[in-house]
C-alpha positions as CSV (number, residue, x, y, z in Angstrom):
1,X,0.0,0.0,0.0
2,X,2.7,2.6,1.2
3,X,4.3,1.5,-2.3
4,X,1.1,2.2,-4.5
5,X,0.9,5.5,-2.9
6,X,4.6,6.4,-3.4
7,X,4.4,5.8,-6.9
8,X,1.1,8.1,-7.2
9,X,2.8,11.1,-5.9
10,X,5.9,10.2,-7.7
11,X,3.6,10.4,-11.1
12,X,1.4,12.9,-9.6
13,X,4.6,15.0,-9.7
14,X,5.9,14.2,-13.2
15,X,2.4,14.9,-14.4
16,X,2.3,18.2,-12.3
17,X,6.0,19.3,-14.0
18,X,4.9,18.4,-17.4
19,X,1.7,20.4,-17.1
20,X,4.2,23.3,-15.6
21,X,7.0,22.8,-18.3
22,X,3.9,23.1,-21.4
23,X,2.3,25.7,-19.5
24,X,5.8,27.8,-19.5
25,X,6.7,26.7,-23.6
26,X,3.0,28.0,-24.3
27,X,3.3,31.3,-22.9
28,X,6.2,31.8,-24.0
29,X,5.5,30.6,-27.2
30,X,2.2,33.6,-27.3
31,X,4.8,36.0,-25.9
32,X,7.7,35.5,-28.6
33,X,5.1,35.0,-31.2
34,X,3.7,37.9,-30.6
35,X,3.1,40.6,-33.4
36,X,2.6,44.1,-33.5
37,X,2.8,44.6,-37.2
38,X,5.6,47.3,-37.2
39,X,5.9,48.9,-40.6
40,X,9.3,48.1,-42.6
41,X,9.9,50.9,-44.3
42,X,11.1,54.1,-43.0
43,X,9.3,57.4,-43.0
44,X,10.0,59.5,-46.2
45,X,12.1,63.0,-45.5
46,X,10.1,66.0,-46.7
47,X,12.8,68.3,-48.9
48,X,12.3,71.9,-48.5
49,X,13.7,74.3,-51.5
50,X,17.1,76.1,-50.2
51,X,19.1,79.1,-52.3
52,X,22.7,78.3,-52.8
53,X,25.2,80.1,-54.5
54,X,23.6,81.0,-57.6
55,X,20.6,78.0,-57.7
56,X,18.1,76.2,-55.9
57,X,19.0,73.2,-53.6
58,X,16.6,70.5,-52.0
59,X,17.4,69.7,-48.8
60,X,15.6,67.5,-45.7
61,X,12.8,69.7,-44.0
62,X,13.8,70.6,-40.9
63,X,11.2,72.1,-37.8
64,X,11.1,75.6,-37.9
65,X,10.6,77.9,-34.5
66,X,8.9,81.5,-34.2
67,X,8.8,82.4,-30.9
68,X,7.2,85.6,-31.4
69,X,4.0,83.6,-32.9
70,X,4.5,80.5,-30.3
71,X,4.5,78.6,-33.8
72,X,6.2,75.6,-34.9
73,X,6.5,74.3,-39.3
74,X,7.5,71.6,-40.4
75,X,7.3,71.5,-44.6
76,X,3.4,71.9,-45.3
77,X,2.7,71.5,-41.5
78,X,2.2,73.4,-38.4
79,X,2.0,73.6,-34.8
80,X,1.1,76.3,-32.6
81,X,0.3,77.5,-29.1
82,X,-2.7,79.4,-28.8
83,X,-3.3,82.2,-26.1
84,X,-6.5,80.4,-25.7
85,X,-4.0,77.5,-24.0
86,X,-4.8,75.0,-26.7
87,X,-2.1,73.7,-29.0
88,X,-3.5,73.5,-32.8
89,X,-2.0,70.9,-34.9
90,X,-2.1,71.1,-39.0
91,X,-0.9,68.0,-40.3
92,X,-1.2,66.5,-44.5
93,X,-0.1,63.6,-46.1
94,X,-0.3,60.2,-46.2
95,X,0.3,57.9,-43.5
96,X,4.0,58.0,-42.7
97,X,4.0,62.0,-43.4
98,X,1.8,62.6,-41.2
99,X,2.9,60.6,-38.7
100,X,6.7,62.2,-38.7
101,X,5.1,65.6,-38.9
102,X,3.5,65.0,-35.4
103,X,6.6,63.3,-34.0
104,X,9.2,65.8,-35.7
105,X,6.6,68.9,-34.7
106,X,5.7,67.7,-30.7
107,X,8.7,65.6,-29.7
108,X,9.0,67.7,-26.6
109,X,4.7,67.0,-25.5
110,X,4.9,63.6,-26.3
111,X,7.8,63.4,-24.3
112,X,6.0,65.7,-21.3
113,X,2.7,63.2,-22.2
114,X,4.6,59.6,-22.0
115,X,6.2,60.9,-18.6
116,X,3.0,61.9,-16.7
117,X,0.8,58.9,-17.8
118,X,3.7,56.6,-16.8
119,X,4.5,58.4,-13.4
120,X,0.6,57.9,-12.9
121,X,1.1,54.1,-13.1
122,X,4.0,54.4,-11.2
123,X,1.6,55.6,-8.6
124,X,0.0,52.4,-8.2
125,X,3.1,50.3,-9.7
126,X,6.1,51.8,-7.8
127,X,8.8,48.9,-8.7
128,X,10.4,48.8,-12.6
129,X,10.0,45.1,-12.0
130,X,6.4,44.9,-11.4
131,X,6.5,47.5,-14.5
132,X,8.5,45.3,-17.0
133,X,5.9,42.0,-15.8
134,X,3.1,44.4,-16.9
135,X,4.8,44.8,-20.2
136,X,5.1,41.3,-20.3
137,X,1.1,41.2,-19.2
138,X,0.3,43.4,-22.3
139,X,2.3,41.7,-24.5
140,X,0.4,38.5,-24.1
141,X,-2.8,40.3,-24.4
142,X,-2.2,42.7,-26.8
143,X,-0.2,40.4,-29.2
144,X,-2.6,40.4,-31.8
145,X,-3.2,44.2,-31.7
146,X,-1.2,45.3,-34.6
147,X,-4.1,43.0,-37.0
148,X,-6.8,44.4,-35.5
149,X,-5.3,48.1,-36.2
150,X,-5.5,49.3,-39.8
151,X,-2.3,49.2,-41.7
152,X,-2.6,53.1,-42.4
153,X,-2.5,53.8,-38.4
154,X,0.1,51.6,-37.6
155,X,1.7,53.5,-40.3
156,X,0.9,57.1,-38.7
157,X,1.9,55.7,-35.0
158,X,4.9,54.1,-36.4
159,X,6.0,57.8,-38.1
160,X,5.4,59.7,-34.7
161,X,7.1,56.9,-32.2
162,X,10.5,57.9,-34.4
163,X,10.8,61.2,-32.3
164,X,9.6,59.2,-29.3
165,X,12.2,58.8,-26.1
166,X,14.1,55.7,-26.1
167,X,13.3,56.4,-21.6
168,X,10.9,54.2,-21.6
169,X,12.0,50.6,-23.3
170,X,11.7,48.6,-20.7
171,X,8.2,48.6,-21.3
172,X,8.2,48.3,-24.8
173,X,9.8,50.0,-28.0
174,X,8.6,53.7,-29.2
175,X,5.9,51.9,-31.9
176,X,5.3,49.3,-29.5
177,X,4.0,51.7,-26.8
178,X,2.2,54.2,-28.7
179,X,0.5,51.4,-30.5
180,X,-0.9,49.9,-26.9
181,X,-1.4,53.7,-25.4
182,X,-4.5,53.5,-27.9
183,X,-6.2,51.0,-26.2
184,X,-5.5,52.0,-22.9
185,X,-9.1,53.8,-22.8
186,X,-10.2,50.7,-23.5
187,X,-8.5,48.5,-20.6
188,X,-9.2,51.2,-18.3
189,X,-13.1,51.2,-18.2
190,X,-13.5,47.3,-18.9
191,X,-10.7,46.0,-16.0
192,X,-12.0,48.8,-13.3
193,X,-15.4,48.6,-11.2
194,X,-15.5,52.6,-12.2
195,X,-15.3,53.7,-15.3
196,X,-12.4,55.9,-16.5
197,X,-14.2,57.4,-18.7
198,X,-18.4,58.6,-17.9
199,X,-19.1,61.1,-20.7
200,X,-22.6,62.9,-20.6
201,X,-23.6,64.1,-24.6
202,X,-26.7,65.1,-26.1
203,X,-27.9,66.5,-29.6
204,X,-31.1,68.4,-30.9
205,X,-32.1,69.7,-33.6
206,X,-35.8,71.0,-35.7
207,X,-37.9,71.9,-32.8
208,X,-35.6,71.6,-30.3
209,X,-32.5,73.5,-31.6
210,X,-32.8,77.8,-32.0
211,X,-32.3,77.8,-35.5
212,X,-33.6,74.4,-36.6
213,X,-30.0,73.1,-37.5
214,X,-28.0,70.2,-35.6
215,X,-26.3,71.1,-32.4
216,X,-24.2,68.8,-30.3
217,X,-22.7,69.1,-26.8
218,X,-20.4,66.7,-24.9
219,X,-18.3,66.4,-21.9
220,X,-15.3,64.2,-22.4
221,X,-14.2,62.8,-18.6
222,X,-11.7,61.2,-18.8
223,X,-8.9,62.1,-15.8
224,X,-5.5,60.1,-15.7
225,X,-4.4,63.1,-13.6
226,X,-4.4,66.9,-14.0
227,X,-0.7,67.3,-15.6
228,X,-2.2,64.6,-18.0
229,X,-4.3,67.2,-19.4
230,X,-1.9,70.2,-19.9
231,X,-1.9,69.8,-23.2
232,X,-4.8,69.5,-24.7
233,X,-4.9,69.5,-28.8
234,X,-7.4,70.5,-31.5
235,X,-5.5,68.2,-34.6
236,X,-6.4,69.6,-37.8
237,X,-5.9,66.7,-40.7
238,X,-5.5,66.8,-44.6
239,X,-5.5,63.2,-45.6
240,X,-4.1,61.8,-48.5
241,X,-7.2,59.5,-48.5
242,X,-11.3,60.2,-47.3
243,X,-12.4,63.3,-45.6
244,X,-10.7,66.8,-43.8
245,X,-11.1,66.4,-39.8
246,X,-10.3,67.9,-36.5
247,X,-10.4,66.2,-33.3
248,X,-9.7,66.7,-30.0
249,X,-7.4,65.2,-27.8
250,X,-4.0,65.0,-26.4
251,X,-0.5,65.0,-28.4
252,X,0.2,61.5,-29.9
253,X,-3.5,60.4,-29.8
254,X,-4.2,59.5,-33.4
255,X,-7.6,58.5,-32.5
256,X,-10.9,60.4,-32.3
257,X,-12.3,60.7,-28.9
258,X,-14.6,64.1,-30.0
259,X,-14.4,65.3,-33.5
260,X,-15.9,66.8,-37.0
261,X,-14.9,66.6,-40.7
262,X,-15.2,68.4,-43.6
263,X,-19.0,67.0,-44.4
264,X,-20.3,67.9,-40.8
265,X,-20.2,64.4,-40.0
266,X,-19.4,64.1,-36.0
267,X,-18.3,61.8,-33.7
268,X,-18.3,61.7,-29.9
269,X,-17.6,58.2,-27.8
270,X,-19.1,57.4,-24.2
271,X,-17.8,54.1,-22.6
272,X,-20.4,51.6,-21.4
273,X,-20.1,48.5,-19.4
274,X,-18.6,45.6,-20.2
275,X,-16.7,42.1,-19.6
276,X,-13.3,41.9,-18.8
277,X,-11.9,41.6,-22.5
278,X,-9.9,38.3,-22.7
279,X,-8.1,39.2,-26.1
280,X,-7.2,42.6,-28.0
281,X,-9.5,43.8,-30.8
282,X,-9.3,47.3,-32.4
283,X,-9.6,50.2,-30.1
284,X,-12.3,52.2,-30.2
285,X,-10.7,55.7,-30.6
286,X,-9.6,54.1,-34.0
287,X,-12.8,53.1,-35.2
288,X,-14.0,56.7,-34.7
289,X,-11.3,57.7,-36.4
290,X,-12.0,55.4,-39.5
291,X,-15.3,56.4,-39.4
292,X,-14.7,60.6,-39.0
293,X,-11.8,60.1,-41.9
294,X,-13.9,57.8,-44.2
295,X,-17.9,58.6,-43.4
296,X,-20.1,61.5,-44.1
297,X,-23.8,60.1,-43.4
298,X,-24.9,58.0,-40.4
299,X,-25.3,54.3,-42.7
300,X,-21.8,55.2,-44.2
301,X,-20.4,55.2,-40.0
302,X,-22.6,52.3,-39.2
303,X,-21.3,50.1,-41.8
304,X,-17.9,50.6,-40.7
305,X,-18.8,49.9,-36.9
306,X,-20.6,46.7,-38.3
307,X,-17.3,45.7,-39.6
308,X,-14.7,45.9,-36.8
309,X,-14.7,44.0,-33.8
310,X,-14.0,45.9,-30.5
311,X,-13.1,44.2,-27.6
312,X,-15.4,46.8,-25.2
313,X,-18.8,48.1,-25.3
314,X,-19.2,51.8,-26.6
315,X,-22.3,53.8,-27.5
316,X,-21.0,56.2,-30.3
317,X,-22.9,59.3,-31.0
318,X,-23.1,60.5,-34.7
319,X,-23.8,63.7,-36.3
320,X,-24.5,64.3,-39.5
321,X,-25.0,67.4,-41.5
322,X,-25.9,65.2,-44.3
323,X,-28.8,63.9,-42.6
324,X,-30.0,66.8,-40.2
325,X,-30.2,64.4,-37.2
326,X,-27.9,62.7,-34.7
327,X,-27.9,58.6,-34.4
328,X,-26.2,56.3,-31.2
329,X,-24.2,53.1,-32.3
330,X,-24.4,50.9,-29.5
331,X,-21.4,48.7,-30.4
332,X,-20.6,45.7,-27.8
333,X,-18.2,42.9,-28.7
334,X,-21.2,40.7,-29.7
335,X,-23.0,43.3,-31.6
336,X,-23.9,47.0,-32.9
337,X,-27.1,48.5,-32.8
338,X,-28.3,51.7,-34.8
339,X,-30.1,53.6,-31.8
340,X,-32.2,56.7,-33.4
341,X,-34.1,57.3,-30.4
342,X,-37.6,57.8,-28.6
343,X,-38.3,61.4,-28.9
344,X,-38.4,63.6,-31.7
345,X,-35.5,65.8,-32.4
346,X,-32.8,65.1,-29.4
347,X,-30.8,62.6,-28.3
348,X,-28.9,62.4,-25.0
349,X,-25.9,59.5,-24.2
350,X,-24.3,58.9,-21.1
351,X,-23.1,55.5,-20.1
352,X,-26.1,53.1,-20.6
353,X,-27.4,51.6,-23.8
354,X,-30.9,52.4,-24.9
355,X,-31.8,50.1,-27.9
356,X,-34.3,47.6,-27.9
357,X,-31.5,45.0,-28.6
358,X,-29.8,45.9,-25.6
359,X,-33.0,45.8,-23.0
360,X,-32.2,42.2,-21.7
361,X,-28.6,42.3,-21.5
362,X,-27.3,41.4,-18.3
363,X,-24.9,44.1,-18.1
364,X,-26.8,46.5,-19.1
365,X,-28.7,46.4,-16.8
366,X,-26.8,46.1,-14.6
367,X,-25.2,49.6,-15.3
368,X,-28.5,51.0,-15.3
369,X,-29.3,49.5,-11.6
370,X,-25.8,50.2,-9.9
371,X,-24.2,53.1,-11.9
372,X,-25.0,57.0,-12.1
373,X,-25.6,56.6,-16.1
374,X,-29.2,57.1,-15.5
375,X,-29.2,60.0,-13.0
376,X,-26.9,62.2,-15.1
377,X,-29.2,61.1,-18.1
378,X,-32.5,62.9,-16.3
379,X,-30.7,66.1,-15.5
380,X,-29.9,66.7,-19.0
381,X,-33.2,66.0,-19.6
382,X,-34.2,68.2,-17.2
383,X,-31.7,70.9,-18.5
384,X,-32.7,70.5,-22.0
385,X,-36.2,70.9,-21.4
386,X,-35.6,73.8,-18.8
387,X,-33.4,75.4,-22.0
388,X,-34.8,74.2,-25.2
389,X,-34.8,75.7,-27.9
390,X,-31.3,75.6,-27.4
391,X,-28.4,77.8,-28.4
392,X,-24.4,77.4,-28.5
393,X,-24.8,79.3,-24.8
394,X,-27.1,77.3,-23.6
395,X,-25.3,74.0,-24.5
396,X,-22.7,75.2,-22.5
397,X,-24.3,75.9,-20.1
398,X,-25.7,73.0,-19.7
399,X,-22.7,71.1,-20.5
400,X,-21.3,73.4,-17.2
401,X,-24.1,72.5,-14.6
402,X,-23.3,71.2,-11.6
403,X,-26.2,70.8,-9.8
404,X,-27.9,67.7,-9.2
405,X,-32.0,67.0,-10.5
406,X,-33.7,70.0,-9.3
407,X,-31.0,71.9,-8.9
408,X,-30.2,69.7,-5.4
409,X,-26.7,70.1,-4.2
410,X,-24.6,67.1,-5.0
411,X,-21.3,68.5,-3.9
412,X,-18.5,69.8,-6.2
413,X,-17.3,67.3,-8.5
414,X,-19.9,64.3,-7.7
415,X,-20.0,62.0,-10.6
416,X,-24.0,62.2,-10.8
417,X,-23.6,65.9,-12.0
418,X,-22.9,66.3,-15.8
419,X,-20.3,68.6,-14.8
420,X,-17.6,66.2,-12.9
421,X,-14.7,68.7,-13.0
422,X,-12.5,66.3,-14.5
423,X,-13.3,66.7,-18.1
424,X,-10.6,66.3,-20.4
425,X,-12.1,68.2,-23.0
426,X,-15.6,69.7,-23.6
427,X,-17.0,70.2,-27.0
428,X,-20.3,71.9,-29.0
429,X,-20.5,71.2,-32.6
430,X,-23.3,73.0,-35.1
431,X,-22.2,70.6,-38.1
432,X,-24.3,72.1,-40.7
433,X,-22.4,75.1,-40.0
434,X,-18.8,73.0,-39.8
435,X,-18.8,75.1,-36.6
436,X,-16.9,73.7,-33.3
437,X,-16.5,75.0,-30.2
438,X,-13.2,73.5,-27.8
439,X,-13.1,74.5,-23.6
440,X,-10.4,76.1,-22.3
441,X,-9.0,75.2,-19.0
442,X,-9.7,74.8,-16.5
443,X,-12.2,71.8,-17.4
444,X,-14.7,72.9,-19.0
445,X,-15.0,76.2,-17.0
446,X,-12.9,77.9,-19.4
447,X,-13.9,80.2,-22.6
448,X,-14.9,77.9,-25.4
449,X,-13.2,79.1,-28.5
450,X,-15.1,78.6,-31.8
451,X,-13.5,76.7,-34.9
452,X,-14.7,77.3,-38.5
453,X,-13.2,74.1,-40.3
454,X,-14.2,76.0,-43.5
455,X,-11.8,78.4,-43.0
456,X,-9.4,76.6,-41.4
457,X,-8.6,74.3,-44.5
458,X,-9.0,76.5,-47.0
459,X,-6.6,79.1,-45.8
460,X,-4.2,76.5,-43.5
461,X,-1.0,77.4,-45.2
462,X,-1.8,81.5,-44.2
463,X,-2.7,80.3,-40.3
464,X,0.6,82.4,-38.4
465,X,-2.4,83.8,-36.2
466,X,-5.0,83.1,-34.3
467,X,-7.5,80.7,-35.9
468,X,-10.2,80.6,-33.7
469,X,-12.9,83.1,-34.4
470,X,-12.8,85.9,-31.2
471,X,-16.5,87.2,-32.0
472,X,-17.7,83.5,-31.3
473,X,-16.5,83.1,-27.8
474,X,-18.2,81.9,-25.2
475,X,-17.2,83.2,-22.4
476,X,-15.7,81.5,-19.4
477,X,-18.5,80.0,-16.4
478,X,-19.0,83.1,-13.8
479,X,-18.3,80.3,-11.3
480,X,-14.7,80.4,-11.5
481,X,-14.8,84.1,-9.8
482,X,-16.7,82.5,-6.6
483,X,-15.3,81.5,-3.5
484,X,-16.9,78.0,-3.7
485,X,-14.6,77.7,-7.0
486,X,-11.7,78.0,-4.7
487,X,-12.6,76.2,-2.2
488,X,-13.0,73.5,-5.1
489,X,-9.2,73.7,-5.7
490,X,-8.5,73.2,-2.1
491,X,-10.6,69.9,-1.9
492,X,-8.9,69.0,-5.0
493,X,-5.8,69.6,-3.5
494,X,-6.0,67.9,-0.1
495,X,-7.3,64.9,-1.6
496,X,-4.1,63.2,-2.9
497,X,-2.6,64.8,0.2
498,X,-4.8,63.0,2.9
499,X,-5.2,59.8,1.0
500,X,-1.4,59.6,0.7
501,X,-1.1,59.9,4.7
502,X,-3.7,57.3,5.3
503,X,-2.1,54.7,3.3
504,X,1.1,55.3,5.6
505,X,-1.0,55.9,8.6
506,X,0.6,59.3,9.4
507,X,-1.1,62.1,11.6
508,X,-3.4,64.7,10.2
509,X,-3.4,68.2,12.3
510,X,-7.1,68.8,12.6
511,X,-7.1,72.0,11.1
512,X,-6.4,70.4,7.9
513,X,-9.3,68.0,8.2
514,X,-11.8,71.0,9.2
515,X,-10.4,72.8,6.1
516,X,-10.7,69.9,4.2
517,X,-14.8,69.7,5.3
518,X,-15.5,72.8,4.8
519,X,-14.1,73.0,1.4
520,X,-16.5,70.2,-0.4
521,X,-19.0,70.2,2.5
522,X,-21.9,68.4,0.8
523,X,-19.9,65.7,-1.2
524,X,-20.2,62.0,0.3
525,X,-16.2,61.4,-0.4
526,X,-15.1,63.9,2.0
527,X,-16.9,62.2,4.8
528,X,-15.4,58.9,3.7
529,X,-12.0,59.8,3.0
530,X,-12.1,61.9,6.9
531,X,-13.7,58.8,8.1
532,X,-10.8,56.3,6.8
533,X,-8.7,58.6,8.1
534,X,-10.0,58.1,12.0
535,X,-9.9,54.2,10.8
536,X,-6.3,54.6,10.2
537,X,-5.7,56.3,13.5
538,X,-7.4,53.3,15.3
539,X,-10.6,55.7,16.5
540,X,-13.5,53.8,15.6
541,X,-16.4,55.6,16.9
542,X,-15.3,58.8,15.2
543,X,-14.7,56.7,11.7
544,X,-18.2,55.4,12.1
545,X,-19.6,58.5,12.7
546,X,-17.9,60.1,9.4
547,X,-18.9,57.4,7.3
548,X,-22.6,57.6,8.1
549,X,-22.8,61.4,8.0
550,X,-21.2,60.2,4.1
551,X,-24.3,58.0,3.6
552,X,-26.5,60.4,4.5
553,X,-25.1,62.8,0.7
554,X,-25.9,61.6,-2.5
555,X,-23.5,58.5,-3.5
556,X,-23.1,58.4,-7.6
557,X,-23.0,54.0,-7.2
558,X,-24.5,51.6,-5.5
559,X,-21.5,49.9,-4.7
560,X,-19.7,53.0,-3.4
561,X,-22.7,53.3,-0.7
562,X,-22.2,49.3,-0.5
563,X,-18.4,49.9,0.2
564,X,-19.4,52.6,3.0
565,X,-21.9,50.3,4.6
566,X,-19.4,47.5,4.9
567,X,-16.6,49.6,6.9
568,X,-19.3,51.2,9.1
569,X,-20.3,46.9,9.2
570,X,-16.8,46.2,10.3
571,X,-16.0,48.6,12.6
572,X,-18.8,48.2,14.5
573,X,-18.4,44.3,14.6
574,X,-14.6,44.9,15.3
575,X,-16.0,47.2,18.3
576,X,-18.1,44.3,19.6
577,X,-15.4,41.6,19.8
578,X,-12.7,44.3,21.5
């Protein structure tokens, strides 16, 4: 017997290191194997024409600087500083020229934008090595990304990664990382119980629009931390192929995240819930991007939805001048749904789908139950109604509100308000009009400046000025002036502060925890983030007592109440037992 059993663990264990030794040769086999689809060929100099001697020479284009105009050139294309605080990017070509015109043009923000969204993960992933497994992580899982990328992208990314820093390697080469950096919005709202991104949009138009025509308004928030959004970019693109666009974003996003081209065709995205992804698929900023470069009527965008497979759920709002109405495509890895919706002449989008098609789906629903999709949903509702017929001002407005239904106070920067002050970007589009209208910092409390894309590629090679239109302004919110817009900044400030002493359990003086109150003093989070404090400190009753006066605010999820309700739960048990 003691034999028989010997010999069973003996094979047990060969079996066990086989299983070990195949698992090892197969991963390593996906990871070696894997495939980003670099381009081969180089990207093509541009020659500029130089005088010498008595003739004319061609010579490589080099980046030209005028610091007097804040403005960069680079052959045919241009980059410049606004005063607004914008940077405006002109860029033509095909593929590869456009792609080294962004690289050779904004070396120096790509640089500044690498550095800040890595130093973000190195928030939450101090060590290199945990860094260089993650690389490893994403290799695996993006390994078939570079297939489900369109060759002329990998071609643009592949031109601006050349004037990328060689700082970074460990966690992948230039292309490599600039290639998985667009789908990184992506990762982040499928992998996280909160979404990084939980955009609010709308349209109207006919009745519910002041001059009939199509008007569009949407808050992009999406926060990977303030320096991340220093640099915000209006891209202005001649393609060698499809339509003129502009889109807004950050420097070395080749995607569209909110956008317009030259046939008042728009595009705006708002993440919705899904699975965790087991397997790359193409991005969704680059879908919107095929679709703003290659669509101009709302079945021309649909059909190229219906033909790429995204590995998270998205419901894409489309504008089209063409048409004189706005649709949603609800696009989920299993399937996309033309929404055109349930009330004449508006549409509003925030994180929920609204389909037919989509009314059974588990997690749908399940968004619609735990998330604040649905609350921010009937405000603008509320707003639009409270508005209509609405004007450029008054989609800012609303776009600005942070108020809560019925004008209830939430507390500043409550996810359940359509103003979160942490929007990357705000936009208004009137795409009949090829109009657009970009915020200024900070968030979308700043001046919006107004666009003509008309203008602005007909007359690009004369742009060494200012290119958005002064008389169309919208002024910057009247809130910014207030007190309670400072005492925003100092809850905003704190924050990090306090949660960083928590973690190492250090003291707090309480003058800085009644200043902390009294900056944000009808947000939940304040109370919670004060009550894990007293946690930290070992003072029970006083944590408890924070955490319920948090319950007792409006909470944006249910499981962020649920989450509140379990330390208050614990403590109190803990109590008992001491």
């Amino acid at each position: 017997m003691h034999r028989i059993v010997k010999k069973t663990i003996k094979y047990a264990g060969y079996i066990f290191l086989l299983l070990t030794i195949g698992l090892i040769v197969g991963i390593s086999y996906l990871y070696f194997s894997a495939d980003m689809m670099q381009p081969k060929h180089e990207p093509m100099i541009p020659l500029r024409e130089m005088p010498y001697a008595d003739t004319i020479i061609m010579a490589p284009a080099e980046v030209i600087y005028n610091d007097t105009l804040d403005l960069r050139f680079y052959a045919d294309n241009f980059l410049r500083h606004s005063e607004s605080g914008l940077w405006e990017l002109f860029v033509r070509g095909d593929a590869l020229e456009r792609g080294d015109a962004i690289g050779k043009l904004s070396a120096d923000l790509l640089h500044h934008q690498e550095k800040v969204f890595i130093d973000q993960i190195r928030e939450i992933i101090p060590s290199d090595s945990y860094l260089k497994f993650l690389r490893f992580f994403i290799v695996l899982f993006n390994r078939n990304l570079g297939a489900n990328v369109p060759e002329e992208y990998r071609e643009e990314i592949y031109g601006i990664s050349q004037s990328c820093t060689h700082e970074y390697d460990f966690i992948g080469t230039p292309y490599e990382r600039q290639l998985n950096y667009h789908s990184a919005h992506d990762l982040g709202h499928a992998m996280q119980d909160y979404m990084l991104v939980g955009c609010s949009s709308f349209a109207v138009w006919g009745t519910q629009s002041a001059d009939s025509s199509l008007l569009i308004g949407r808050n992009f928030d999406f926060y990977v931390g303030d320096a991340f959004a220093e640099n915000k970019q209006v891209a202005f693109y001649a393609p060698e192929k499809g339509y003129k666009f502009a889109s807004v974003g950050w420097p070395g996003m080749i995607g569209v995240l909110s956008g317009m081209n030259e046939a008042g065709l728009t595009v705006t995205i708002n993440a919705a819930k899904s699975a965790v992804p087991t397997g790359s698929a193409t991005p969704i900023s680059i879908l919107t991007r095929e679709i703003l470069q290659y669509a101009s009527t709302i079945e021309e965008a649909f059909a190229i939805a219906e033909k790429r497979k995204t590995f998270v759920s998205e419901s894409i709002l489309i504008g089209s001048a063409k048409d004189g109405k706005a649709a949603i495509i609800e696009k989920s890895p299993e399937k996309t749904v033309l929404f055109t919706g349930k009330e004449p002449d508006r549409l509003i989008c925030t994180n929920h789908y609204q389909s037919e098609a989509f009314s059974e789906d588990e997690r749908n629903l399940e968004n619609i139950r735990t998330s604040d999709s649905p609350y921010r949903f009937a405000r603008l509702e509320e707003l639009i109604n409270e508005n209509q017929p609405l004007d450029t001002k008054a989609a800012a407005s609303i776009l600005r509100n942070r108020k809560g239904l019925q004008d209830i106070d939430l507390g500043l920067a409550n996810e359940m308000a359509v103003n979160q002050f942490i929007a990357h970007h705000s936009v208004i589009f009137q795409p009949e009009k090829r109009l657009m209208w970009v915020s200024t910092s900070p968030w979308q409390c700043g001046k919006y400046v107004a666009y003509d894309l008309n203008k602005v590629f007909k007359d690009y090679i004369l742009l060494k000025q200012e290119i958005f239109i002064p008389e169309l302004t919208i002024p910057a919110d009247k809130f910014i002036d207030t007190p309670e817009f400072q005492h925003l900044l100092t809850y905003k400030k704190l924050t990090p502060l306090l949660l960083k002493k928590i973690r190492k359990k250090e003291k707090i003086e309480e003058s800085v925890l009644k200043t902390y109150q009294a900056s944000n003093p009808s947000l939940y989070y304040v109370y919670e983030v004060i009550g894990d404090y007293y946690e930290a400190m070992q003072q029970p009753h006083q944590a408890i007592a924070y955490w319920q006066q948090a319950l007792k605010r409006p909470i944006p999820k249910l499981q962020e109440k649920e989450r509140i309700q379990q330390k208050i739960q614990k403590q109190s048990k803990d109590g008992k037992e001491s």
